[in-house]
N, C-alpha and C positions, 0 to 999 in steps of 0.2 A: 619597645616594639608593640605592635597592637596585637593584641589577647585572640587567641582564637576560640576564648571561652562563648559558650549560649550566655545571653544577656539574663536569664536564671542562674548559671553559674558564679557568673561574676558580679551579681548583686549578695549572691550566699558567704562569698570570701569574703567580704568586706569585714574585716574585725573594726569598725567603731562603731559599727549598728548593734553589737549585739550577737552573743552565740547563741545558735537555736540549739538550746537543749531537746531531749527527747520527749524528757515527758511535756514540755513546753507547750511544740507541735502535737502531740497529740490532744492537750485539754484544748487547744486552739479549734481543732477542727472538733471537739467534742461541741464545745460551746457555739463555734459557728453551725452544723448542724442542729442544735437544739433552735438558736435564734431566724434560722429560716423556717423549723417546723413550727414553735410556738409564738415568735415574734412577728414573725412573717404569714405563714399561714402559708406554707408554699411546701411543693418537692421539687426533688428535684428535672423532674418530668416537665413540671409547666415553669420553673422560676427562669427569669429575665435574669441579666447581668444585673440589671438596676436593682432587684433581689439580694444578689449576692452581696453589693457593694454595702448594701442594706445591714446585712447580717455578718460582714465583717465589721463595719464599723459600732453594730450593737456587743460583736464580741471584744473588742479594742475598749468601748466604753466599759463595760464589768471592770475593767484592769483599773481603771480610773476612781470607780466609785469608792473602793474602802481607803483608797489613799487621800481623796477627796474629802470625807467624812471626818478623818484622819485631821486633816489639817485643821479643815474649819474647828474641832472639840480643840482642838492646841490653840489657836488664836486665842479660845474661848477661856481654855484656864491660863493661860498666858499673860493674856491681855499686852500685847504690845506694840508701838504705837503704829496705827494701821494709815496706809497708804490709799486717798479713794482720788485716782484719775478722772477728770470728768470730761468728756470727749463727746461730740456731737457724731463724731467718728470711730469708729474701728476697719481699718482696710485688711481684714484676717485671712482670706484667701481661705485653701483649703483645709481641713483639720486631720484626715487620716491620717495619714504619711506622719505628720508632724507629731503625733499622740505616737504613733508606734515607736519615732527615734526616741521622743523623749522618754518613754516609759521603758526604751532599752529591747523592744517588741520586733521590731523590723524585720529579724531574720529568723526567729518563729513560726510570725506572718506567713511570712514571704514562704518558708518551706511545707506549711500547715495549706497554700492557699494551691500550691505548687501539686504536691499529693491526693489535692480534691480534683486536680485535672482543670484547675483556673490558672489568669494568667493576672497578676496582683498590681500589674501597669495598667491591664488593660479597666481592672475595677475604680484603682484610683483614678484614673480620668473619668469616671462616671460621676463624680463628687462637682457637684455646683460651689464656685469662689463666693464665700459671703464675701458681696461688693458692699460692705456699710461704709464706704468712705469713695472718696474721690482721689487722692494721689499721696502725694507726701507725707500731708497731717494726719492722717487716717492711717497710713502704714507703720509712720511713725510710734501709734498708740499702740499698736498691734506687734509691735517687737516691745517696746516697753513691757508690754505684757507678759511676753515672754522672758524676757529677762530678769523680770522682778521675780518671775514665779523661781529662775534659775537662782537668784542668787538668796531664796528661802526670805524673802520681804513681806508682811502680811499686805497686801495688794488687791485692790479692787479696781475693774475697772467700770466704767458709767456710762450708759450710751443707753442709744434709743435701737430697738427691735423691729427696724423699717420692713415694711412689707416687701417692698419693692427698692433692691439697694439701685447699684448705679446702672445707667443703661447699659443696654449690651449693643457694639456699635456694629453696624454691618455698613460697610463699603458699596455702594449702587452705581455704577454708571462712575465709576472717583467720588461721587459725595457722599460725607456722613449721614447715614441713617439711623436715629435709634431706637431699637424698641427695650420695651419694659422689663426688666430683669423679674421674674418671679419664680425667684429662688428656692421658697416655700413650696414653690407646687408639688413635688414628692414628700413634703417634709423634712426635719431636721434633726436626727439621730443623737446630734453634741449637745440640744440645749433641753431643760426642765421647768417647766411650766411650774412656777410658785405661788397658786392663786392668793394664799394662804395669807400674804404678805401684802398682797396689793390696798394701795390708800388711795388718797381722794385728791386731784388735784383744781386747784379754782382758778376762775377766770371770770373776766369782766365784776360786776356788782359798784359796788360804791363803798366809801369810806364813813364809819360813824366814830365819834367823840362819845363816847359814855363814862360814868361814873368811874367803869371798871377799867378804863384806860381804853385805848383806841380799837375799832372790830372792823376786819372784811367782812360785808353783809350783803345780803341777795345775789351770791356769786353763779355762776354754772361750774357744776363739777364734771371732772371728768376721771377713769380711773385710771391707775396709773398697775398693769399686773406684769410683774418682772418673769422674765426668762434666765435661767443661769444656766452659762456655758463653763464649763471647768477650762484651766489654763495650766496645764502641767509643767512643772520645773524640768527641769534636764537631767534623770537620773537623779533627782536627791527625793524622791517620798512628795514632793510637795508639792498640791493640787490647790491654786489660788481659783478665782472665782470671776466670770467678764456677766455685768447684770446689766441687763437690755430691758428697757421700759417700754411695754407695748401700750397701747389706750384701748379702754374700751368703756361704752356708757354705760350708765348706770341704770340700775331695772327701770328704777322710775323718771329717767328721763325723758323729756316733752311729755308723759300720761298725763297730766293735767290737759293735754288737748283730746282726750281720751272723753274728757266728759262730755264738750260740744261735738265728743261722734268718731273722729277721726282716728279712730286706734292705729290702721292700718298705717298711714301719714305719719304718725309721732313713733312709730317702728322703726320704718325707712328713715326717718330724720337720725337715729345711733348712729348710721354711718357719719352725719357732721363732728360727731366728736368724736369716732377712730379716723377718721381722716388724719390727725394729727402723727400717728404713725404709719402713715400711708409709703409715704416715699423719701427718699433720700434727695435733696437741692442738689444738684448736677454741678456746679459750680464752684471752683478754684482758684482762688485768689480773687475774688470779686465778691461782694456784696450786692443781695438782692433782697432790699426791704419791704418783705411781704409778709403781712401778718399770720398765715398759717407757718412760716417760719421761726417769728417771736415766741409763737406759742411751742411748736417744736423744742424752743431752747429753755423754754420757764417749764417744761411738763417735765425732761429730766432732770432738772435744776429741782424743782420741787419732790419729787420724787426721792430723790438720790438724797436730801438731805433729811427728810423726815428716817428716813432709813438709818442714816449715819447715826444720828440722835438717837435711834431706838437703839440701835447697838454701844452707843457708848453708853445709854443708860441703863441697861438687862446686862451688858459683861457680869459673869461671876463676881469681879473684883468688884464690881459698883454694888451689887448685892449686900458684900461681907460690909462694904465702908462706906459710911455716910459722905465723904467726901465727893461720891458719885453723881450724887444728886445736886452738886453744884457743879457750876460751868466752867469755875474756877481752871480744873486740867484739863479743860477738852482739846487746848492748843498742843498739850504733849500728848493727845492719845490719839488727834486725828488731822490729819492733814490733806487738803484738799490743792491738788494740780489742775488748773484751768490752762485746757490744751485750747490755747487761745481766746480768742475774746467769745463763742457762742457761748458759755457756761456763765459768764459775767454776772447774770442776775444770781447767783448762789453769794455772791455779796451782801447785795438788800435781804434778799429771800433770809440766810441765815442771822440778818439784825433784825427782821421781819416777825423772828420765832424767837427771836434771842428778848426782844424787847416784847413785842407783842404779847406771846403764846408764855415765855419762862419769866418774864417779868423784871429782868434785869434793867440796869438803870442805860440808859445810851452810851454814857464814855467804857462802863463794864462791857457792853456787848460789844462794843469798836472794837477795844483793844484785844480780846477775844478771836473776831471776824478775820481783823487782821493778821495775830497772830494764827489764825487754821490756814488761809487761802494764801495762795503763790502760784504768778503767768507766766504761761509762756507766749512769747512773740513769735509770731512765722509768718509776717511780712512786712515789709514798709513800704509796699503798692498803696497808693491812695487810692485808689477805687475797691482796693479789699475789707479796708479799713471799716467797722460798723459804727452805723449814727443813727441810728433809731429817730423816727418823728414823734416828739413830744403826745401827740394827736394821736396817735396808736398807745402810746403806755396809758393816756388819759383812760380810754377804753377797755383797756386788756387788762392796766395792771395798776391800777391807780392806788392801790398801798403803796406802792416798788416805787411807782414816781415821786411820792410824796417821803420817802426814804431817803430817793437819790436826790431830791433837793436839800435835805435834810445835811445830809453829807456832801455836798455841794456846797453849803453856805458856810459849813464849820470849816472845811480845805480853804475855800477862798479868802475867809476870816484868818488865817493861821497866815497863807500868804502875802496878805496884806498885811500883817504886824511885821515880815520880814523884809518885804519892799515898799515901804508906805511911800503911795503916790503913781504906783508902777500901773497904772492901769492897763495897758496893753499885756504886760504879763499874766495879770488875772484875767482879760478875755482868751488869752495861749492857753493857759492853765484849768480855764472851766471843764466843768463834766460837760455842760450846756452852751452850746453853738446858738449865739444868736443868729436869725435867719430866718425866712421865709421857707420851708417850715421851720422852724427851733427843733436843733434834735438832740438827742444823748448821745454823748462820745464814747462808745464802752471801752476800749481802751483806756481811756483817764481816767475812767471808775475801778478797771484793774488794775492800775498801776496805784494808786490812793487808795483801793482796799485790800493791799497783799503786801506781806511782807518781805518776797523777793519780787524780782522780775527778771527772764532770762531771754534773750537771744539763743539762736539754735546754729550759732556757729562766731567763733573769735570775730569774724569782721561784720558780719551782720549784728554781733552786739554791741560791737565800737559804735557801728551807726546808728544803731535804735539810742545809744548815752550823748552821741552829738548834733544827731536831726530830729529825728520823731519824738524822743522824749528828753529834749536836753533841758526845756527847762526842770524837767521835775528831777533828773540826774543832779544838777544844780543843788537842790534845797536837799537831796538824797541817796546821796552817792551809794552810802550804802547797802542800798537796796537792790542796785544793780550787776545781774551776776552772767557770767556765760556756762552755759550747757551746750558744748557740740554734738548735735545728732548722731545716734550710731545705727549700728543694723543687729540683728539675732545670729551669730553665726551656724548656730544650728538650721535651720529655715536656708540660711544664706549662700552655704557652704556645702556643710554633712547631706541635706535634703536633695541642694539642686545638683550637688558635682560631688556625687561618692566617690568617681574616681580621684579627685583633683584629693580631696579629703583625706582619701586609702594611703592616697601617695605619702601626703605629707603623717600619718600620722606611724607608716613604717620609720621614717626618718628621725623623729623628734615625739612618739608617743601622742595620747589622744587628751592630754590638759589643756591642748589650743582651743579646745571647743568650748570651756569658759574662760580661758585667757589667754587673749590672741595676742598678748604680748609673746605669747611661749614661738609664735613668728620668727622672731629676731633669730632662733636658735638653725632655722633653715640657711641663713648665711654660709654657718661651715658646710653648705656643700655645692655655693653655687661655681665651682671649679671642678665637680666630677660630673663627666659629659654621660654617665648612663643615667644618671638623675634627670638634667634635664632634661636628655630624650623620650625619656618618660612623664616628664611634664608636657613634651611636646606635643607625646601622642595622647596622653588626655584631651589637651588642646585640639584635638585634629579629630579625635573621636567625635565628642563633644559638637563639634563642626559639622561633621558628615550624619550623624544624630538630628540634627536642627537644618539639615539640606533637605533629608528625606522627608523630615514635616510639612517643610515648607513647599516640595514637591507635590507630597497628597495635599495638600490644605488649599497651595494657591497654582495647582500647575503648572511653576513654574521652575526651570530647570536652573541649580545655581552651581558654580564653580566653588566647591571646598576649599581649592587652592588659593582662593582668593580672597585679599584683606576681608574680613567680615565687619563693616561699619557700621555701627550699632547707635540709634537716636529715638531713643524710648524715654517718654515721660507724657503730660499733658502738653496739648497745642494751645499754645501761650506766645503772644510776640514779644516777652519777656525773653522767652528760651531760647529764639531765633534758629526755630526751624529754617524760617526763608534764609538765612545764612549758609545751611547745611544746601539747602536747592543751588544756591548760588553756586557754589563747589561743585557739584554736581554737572551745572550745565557749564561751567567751564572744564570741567573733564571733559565732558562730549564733544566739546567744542575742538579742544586739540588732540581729540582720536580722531576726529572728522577731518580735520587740517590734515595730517599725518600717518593717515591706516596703516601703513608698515613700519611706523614707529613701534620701539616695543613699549606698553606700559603695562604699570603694575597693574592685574586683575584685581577688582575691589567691586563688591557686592553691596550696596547701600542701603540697610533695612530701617525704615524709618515707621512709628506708631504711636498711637496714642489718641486720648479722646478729646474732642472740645465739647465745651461749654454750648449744649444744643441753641440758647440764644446768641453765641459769640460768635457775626457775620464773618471778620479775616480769620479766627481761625478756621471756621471750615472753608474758607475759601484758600487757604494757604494747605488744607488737606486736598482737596481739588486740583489745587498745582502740581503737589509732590505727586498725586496720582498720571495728571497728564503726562509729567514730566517723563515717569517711569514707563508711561504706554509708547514715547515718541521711542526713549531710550532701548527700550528692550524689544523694541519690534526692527530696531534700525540694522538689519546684517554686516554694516562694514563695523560695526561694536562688537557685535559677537559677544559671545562671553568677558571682555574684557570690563564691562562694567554694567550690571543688572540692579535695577531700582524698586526695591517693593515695599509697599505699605501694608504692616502689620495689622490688621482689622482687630478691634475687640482688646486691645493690651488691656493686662490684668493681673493680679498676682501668678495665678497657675500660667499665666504664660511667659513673666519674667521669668521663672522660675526653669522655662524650655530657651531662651534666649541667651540670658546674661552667661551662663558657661559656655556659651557657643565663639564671645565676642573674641575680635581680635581688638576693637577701635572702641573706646567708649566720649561720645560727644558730650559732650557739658559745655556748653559755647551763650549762658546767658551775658548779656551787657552787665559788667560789672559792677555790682555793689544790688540789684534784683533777686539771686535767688538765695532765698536766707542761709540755704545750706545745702539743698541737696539730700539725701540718699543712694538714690542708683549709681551714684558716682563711686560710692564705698562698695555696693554690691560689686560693678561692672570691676574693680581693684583688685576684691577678695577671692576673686574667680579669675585675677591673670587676666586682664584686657589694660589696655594702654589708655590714658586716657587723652585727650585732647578737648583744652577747657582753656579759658579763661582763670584768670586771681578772682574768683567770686565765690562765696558762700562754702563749704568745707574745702575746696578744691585747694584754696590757700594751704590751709594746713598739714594737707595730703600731699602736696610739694614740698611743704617743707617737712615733713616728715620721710621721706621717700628720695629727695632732693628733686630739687626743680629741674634737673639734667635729664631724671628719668620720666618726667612728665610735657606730652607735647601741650608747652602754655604758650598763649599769645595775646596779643591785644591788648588793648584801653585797659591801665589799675584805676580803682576806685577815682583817685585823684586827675587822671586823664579827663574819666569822664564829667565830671567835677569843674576843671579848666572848659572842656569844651562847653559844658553849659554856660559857662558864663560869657563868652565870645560866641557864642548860636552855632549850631549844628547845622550845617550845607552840605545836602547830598549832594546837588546839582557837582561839586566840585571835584567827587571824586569821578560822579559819572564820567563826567568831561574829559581826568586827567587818567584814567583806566582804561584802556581801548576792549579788554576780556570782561571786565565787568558791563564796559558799556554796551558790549554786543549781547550780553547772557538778558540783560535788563528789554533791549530790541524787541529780544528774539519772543520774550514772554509780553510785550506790548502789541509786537506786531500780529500774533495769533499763532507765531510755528507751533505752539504746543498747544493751542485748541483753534486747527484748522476750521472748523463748523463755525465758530462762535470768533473772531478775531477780538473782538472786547471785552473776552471771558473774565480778562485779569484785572482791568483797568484800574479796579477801587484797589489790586495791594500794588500797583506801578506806584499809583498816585499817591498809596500811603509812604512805599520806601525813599518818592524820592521829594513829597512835602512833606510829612508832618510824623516822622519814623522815632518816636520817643525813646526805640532803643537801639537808633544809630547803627543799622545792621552795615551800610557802606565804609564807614569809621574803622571795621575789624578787618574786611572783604580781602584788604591785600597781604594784611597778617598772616591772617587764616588760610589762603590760598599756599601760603611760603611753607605756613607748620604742617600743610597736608603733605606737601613737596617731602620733606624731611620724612614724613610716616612715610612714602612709597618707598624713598632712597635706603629707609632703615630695614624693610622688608625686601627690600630685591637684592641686598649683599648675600643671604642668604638660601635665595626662594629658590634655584635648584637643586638645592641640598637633597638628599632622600637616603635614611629619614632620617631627619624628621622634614616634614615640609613648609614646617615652617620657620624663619629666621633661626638663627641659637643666639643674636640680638635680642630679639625679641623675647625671646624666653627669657632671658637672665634680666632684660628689663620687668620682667611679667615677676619672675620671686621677689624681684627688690619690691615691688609693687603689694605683693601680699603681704607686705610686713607694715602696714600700713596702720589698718585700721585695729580701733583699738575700743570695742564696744563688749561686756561681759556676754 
């Protein structure tokens, strides 16, 4: 039954956050009043909430620093072997919350915040999402984070300290609009400016041959000054470290145009080399070869490995023993994860320094390079894929190029003594694409300079060892491994659904929070009906929590009682939103046929950002918006089916969504998305999901059984057959009479009355040239939604709970799923 406690009361019960001792709360509020009078400069007469939020998260950090300190002096006399992730990305969302569960603070806080006459929700939404990533691969790095710090790993992570992370997207008129995220503008409470540390990174100059072996000479530098943000474990003491390379130029850069006069000019020109951490590339799954982004990916690439080197040569242990000072063990003391292909040049770059700078002999520094570096893959879209033009390294990086040919010639040399005669193989196999322009393949240079190479989910790595990289699986099988994606359950779970959390951890204790295997043990009780009705009303709170937001946010009024259908991630026609529209407008279709039919009430929230240059996606966000204007202004619908577009998706707003879901959509064409995430979030919080056999969902079915997940449509292999006999829309348009009318109806202009040809370019993509076959699933998909209504309405008069006790016991089997530390 639902709680009739104050939302203060029932955040203080919750025993896995943390009991607020006495004296706890009081040094809380001791320390938060000190950091608003001396940190802040404020009373409490004139301080802003944004004050406040200010000087609780300076008082949260203190908690941090000695355990921080702490760690880093133990790596130090430890020395063991450290972990340095190199990520163009970190998607970390926000940090209070997250620091206070992990350091066991939450309910402290919460009563210390309570006492002062504040309200500790309303501070924590004062907190700006660091956006430094774009979707998957960025969030991805961003629980790794956390879980390495959880399970006590010496762990670094490596990225760049963007000025400006990802757009902040605002909805106008239904199109995407974005402005500029400056995130920075109050400043950043989490991170520590290390001037101390900062080195020199180069660019452009030319190659010289000297006596003394090879030199980059006449380069521009640029600086490279790290930020460190702490990344706390979960309860265990241990405070790992996330270092963000920011740029900045050097004092004496351009002053030599200083003497023909121009001081002023060679000033303003500093900004061309912090440009470099200006902004974050918007862009998801696609590759855009622009040289302020090469340079982006060589600035932490260089960076991050002068770095490494300095620390594995200053350890204490390399001190006491000569053996330090050769390179000999640096494959067992340091290892390097390239979260996919941007970090690539940390291959050349470390034969760069290996050969160049320490003087090792070439076959010594290979074997070396390779033993440190290990990729990961997270797509086989070919337009994601990176090829650099020859013509850009010539310029930017002309050591790196003459590296990568280098390594180029000896792979191709090795291949040919294995297939002699096979020339076609050795053009499959190059680093170097011939073509007008000639370009680098960075993928073939990661996979030929790492000693593993992983997929981010069982079938997505089958594919990457039988299409994208089969020949090199061939000559190297054993280099190819799978790693399925997971999520943080602390962030995932504890953070977003305390209740869901509380529940389970009355039942079976609080060990699930690092081993969500301890799930299983929820089984002995999905046969006692006050458990689940108390899952249900999590469920149902949680619900009428994410109504009233969605009330204030978008004014619009939604039905709790109603499936809640949840389609959050990036707008990609990979993903096939337009699939989800499709469903949509044939619901409306047979309410319109039918008004005194009964159907099930279902709320369709769909979000996410496109790629500011990518025309169908935001024209397919356009539609969903039309869609929803025709939808939910039309009175014979009524409440029985409301369409809204989430503006601005982003961590802190997953975060208000995903506990709310009844329906979790994962519907890409099969064998596209490598793996997924939100699909294990939308699971671990009890939502259903309905997907496609693609990318983790496979394993989540079979893990869960495929009885309790609505799957449909084309397997890998389907899609596979129909490529080879060609893909005809026209065929089902014809033989569908509900699809063919929904396709009409968006042709003929019903849903942009003004504009009748609003749509024409996505008609004419679905029904010529649709690479991911959205009509091919349309009648599946319609059937598996059929099933979701039928399984929700056996028991939607119930009260309470109101929602299914189906659905519920499908929702615990469901939580027993994922299996990430």
């Amino acid at each position: 039954m639902s709680s009739p406690l104050s939302d203060h009361e029932k955040r203080k019960q919750i025993s896995v956050r943390g009991i607020a001792g006495l004296g706890d709360v009081v040094e809380i509020k001791k320390s938060f009043n000190r950091h608003l009078h001396f940190t802040l400069v404020k009373d409490r007469n004139v301080a802003t909430p944004r004050d406040y939020y200010f000087a609780l998260a300076h008082t949260v950090r203190d908690h941090l620093v000695g355990r921080w300190i702490r760690t880093q002096q133990y790596y130090y006399e430890k020395d063991p072997k450290r972990i340095h992730y190199l990520s163009l990305e970190f998607y970390m969302g926000r940090t209070l919350q997250n620091t206070m569960i992990n350091l066991g603070l939450q309910n402290a806080c919460d009563e210390a915040i309570y006492q002062l006459g504040l309200d500790i929700e309303e501070l924590e939404e004062i907190e700006e999402d660091a956006g430094l990533g774009n979707g998957g691969l960025g969030r991805l790095a961003a629980c790794f984070l956390d879980s390495m710090a959880s399970l006590g790993l010496a762990a670094y992570g490596y990225g760049i300290r963007y000025e400006f992370g990802i757009f902040n997207q605002k909805i106008s008129n239904g199109w995407q609009v974005e402005e500029a995220d400056d995130w920075l503008r109050y400043g950043n409470p989490w991170e520590k400016a290390r001037p101390e540390y900062m080195l020199p990174v180069h660019f452009y100059g030319r190659v010289e041959q000297t006596a003394g072996g090879v030199k980059w000479v006449d380069t521009q530098v640029v600086l490279a000054m790290p930020y460190d943000t702490p990344v706390p474990g979960f309860k265990n003491n241990t405070v790992n470290t996330m270092r963000l390379w920011s740029a900045k130029a050097p004092i004496d850069f351009n002053l030599q145009e200083f003497n023909v006069g121009d001081y002023i000019e060679a000033v303003l020109d500093r900004n061309l080399a912090e440009n470099i951490s200006r902004v974050l590339y918007p862009n998801d799954n696609f590759f855009e070869g622009k040289e302020l982004r090469l340079k982006q990916e060589y600035f932490v690439v260089a960076a991050t490995l002068q770095d490494i080197i300095r620390r594995f040569k200053s350890s204490k242990f390399g001190c006491r023993d000569p053996v330090r000072t050769s390179f000999e063990t640096f494959p067992e003391k340091v290892a390097i994860q390239l979260n996919d292909t941007h970090p690539a040049l940390a291959i050349p770059e470390l034969m760069r320094i290996l050969v160049d700078l320490e003087k090792l002999d070439w076959d010594k520094a290979w074997e070396v390079t390779r033993q440190t570096c290990a990729y990961t893959n997270h797509t086989v879209l070919p337009e994601a894929l990176e090829r650099w033009p020859i013509s850009l390294f010539e310029k930017l990086l002309p050591r790196h190029l003459q590296i990568i040919y280098e390594i180029n010639h000896l792979h191709l040399q090795r291949i040919a003594a294995m297939f002699p005669g096979d020339d076609d193989r050795l053009r499959r196999m190059s680093l170097i694409e011939e073509g007008d322009p000639k370009r680098i393949n960075m993928a073939h240079l990661c996979v030929v300079g790492s000693h593993a190479v992983n997929g981010v989910a069982r079938i997505h790595s089958e594919i990457v060892k039988n299409t994208v990289f089969k020949d090199f699986y061939e000559v190297e099988p054993e280099k190819f491994q799978n790693k399925t994606n997971g999520i943080t359950p602390r962030r995932w779970l504890l953070l977003c659904n305390p209740g869901l959390a509380d529940l389970i951890a009355e039942k079976i204790g609080d060990d699930f929070l690092t081993d969500l295997f301890q799930l299983r043990k929820l089984l002995d009780f999905i046969d006692e009906d006050a458990f689940i009705c108390d899952i249900a009303d999590v469920k149902q709170e949680n619900k009428q929590k994410f109504a009233a937001y969605l009330e204030k946010e978008y004014e619009v009024k939604i039905n709790p009682e109603s499936i809640f259908d949840i389609h959050v991630k990036r707008i990609h026609e990979y993903k096939r939103q337009l699939l989800n529209v499709l469903h949509i407008i044939t619901f409306y279709n047979r309410i319109k046929k039918d008004p005194s039919k009964h159907f099930v009430p279902r709320t369709v929230i769909i979000g996410g950002k496109a790629a500011p240059g990518y025309h169908m996606a935001k024209m397919i966000i356009k539609l969903i918006t039309a869609v929803g204007q025709v939808i939910n202004n039309d009175p014979v619908v009524g409440d029985r089916l409301k369409v809204i577009y989430l503006e601005n998706y982003r961590v802190s707003l997953a975060e208000k969504v995903i506990p709310a879901a009844d329906l979790s959509e994962q519907i890409s064409t099969a064998g596209t998305e490598a793996s997924g995430t939100g699909n294990m979030k939308f699971m671990l919080n009890g939502a259903l999901t309905i997907g496609t056999m693609d990318g983790a969902n496979v394993e989540m079915a079979e893990e869960a059984g495929e009885e309790n997940l609505f799957i449909f449509g084309m397997r890998v292999e389907d899609v596979d057959a129909m490529d080879q006999i060609g893909y005809n829309a026209r065929e089902y348009y014809e033989r569908l009479p509900e699809l063919r009318q929904v396709i009409d109806q968006i042709q003929t202009g019903y849903f942009s009355p003004k504009e009748h040809e609003l749509f024409k370019d996505v008609v004419n993509m679905l029904m010529n040239h649709d690479r991911f076959k959205v009509f091919a699933d349309y009648e599946a998909y319609i059937t598996c939604q059929d099933r979701v209504n039928e399984l929700y309405k056996v028991g939607y008069s119930l009260t309470p709970p109101l929602m299914t006790i189906q659905f519920t016991l499908l929702n615990m089997i469901c939580l027993l799923v994922i299996r990430n530390s």
